[in-house]
N, C-alpha and C positions, 0 to 999 in steps of 0.2 A: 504493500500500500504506500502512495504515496506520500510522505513528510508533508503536513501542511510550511508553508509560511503565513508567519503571521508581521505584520508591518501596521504601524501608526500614519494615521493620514487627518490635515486640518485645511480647516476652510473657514471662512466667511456665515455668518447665519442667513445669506442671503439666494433670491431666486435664480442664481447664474449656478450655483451648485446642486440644483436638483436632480440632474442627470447623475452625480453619485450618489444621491441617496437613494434613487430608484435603482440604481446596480446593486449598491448593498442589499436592498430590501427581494429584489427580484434573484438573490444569489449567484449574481453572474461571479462574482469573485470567487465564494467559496467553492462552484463549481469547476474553479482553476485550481482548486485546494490554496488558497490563498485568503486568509482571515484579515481581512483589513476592518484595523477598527477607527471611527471616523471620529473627530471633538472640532466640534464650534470654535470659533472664536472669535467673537465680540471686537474686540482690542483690535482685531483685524490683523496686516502682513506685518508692523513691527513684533507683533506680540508671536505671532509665528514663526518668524525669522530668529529670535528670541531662542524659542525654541528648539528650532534646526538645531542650532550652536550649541545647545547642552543635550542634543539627545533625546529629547523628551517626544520629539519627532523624529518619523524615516520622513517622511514628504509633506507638503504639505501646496495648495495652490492659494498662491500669492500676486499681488498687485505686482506688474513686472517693475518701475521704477523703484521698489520699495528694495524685491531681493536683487537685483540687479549694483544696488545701492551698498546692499549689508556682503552680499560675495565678494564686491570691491574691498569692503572692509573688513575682509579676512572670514566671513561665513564661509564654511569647508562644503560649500553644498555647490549646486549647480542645477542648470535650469536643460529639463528634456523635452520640454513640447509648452507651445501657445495653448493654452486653454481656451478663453475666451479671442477671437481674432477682432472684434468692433471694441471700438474706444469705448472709458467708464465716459457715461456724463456726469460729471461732476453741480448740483447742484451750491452754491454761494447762498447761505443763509444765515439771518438775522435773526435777532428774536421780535416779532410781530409786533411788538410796540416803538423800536427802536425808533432813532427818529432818520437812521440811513437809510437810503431808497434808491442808490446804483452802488454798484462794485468800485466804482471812483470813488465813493465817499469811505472806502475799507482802506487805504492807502496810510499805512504804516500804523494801525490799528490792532485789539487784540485778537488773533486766532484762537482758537480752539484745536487745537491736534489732538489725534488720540493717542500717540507718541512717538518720539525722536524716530525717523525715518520710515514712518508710516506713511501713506499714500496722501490724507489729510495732511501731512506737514510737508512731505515733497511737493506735491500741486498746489497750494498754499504760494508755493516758490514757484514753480513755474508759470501759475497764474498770475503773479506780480510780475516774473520776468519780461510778458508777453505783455502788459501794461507797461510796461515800460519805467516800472519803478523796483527802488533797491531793494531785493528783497531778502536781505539783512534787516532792515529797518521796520520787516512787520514782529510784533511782539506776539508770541507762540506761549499757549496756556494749557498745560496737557491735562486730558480729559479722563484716558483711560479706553474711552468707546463712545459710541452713539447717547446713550444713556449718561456717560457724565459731562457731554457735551450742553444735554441740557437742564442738568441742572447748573450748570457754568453759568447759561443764558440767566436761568431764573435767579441767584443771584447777583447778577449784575457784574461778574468777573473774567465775560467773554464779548466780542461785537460781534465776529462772524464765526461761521464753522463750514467748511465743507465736507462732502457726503454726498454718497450714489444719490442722485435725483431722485428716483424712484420709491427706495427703500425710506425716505424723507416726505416724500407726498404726502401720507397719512395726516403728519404733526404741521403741514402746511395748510394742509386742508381744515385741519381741527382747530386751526387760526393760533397753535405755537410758535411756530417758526413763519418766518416769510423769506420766500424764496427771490433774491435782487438778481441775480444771474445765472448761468450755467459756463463751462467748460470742457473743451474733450481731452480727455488725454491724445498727445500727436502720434500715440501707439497701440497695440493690442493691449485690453486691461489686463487679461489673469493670464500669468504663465504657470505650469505645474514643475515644482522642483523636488531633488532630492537631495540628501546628503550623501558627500561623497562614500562613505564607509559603506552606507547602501547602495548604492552604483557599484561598489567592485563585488559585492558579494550577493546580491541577489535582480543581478540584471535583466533574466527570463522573467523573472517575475515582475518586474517593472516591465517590460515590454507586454506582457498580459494584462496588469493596467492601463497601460497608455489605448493597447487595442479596446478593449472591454470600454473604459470612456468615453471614446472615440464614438462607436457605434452607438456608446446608451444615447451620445448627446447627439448625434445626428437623428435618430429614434425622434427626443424629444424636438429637435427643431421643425421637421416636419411633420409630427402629429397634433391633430386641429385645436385636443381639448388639451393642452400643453397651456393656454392660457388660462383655463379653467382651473388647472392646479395651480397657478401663483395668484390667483385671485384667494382661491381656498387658504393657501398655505399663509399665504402674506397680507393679506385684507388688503389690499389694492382694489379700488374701483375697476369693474373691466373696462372701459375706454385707456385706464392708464396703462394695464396690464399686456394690452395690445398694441399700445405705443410702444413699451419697453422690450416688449417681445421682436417687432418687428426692427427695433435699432439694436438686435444683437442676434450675432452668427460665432458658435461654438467652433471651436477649429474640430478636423478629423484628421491632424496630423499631419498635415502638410510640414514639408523643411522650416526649419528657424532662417530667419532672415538674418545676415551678421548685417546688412545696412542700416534694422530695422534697431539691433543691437548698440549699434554705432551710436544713433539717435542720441538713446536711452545717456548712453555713456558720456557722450559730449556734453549735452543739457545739463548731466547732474555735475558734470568737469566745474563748467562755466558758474554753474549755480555755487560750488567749493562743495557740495556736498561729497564728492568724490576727488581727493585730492592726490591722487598717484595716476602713472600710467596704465590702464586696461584695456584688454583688446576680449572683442566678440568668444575668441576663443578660449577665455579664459572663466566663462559666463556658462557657455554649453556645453553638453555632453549629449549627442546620439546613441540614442539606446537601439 
């Protein structure tokens, strides 16, 4: 018989990961004899990344400029495939009373991050960059997650925060938050990574996840009632549900782009978030 593997895998509590939960749940894994076991994470890719570094993860899918960010900075891991291939929208939010009413009036103002090198505190930077102001000069208030984000708002020790568009509707709509802008990332949002330790020693079985994901999320992008379950699962109005659905396409494993990598790498160069020399090839590994 054969040896299960068993591997630790994290994500997001969000609707771009339901295609693994529907693998777990529908046994595609364990019918590889491979027990993957899945943990949320709130806190998002620093809090993941986080992890990679002490083991407490083998993989986990991350915002690509967050791990992109932390492997520069010495995280022993590496990135084997695009997950998500369409940009995050990043919504630009306020708390509903504030008295700010464009993304102009945020301009060296407090952020809310959920922490140091998280997706929320890199495009924080890159959205000032592309404003065309210093973005050293915006003042960064860490959160923890979604949830300490807003209680930042409520007492009065954050101006902005950004955060998936989508997953933020609810508390915009419930007249919490108010939404002054939006944002793409200039890249695919989720790349899947692993630690190197697990790349050298259990590579077939990362390639049986890569395929096994691959197929559940092309599954979910063309099956109809796909939007019915993140209405279910996420309380999203369907009109939004169908918006967000149709601004994202899962990868099915298509090559890594090193141009697409470059990007990534320059942007956080220039931003000083990454302040050594790194090349695309130092980011990926082909499984």
């Amino acid at each position: 018989m054969q040896e299960t593997t068993h591997l630790r895998i994290g994500g997001v509590p969000e609707h771009f990961n339901i295609p693994w939960h529907q693998a777990i749940e529908q046994g595609l894994f364990q019918a590889e004899n491979i027990h993957l076991t899945w943990t949320d994470y709130p806190g998002g890719t620093g809090a993941m990344a986080k992890d990679l570094r002490s083991g407490e993860l083998d993989l986990a899918v991350l915002l690509t400029e967050g791990i992109v960010a932390d492997i520069a900075n010495g995280n022993e891991s590496k990135i084997v495939q695009v997950y998500v291939e369409s940009p995050l929208i990043w919504g630009i939010h306020v708390p509903a009373n504030s008295s700010y009413q464009t993304p102009a009036d945020l301009r060296g103002k407090r952020y809310a991050v959920s922490r140091m090198g998280s997706g929320s505190h890199l495009m924080a930077f890159v959205d000032a960059t592309q404003r065309g102001w210093d973005p050293q000069a915006q003042e960064l208030v860490l959160v923890g997650n979604l949830e300490g984000a807003r209680q930042a708002f409520k007492n009065h020790e954050a101006d902005a925060f950004m955060w998936e568009k989508f997953m933020t509707k609810p508390l915009v709509d419930s007249g919490e938050f108010r939404r002054v802008g939006e944002t793409l990332t200039p890249w695919p949002c989720f790349v899947i990574a692993a630690r190197n330790e697990i790349l050298q020693n259990q590579q077939p079985a990362i390639q049986k996840i890569l395929t096994i994901i691959n197929h559940t999320s092309q599954k979910f992008m063309t099956n109809p009632q796909s939007v019915n379950v993140v209405v279910e699962k996420f309380h999203l109005l369907p009109e939004d549900a169908v918006a967000w659905f149709k601004s994202t396409r899962w990868s099915i494993g298509e090559p890594m782009s090193e141009d697409m990598l470059q990007t990534v790498i320059t942007t956080l160069q220039e931003l000083k978030v990454i302040n050594k020399t790194i090349y695309p090839g130092d980011l990926y590994q082909k499984v």
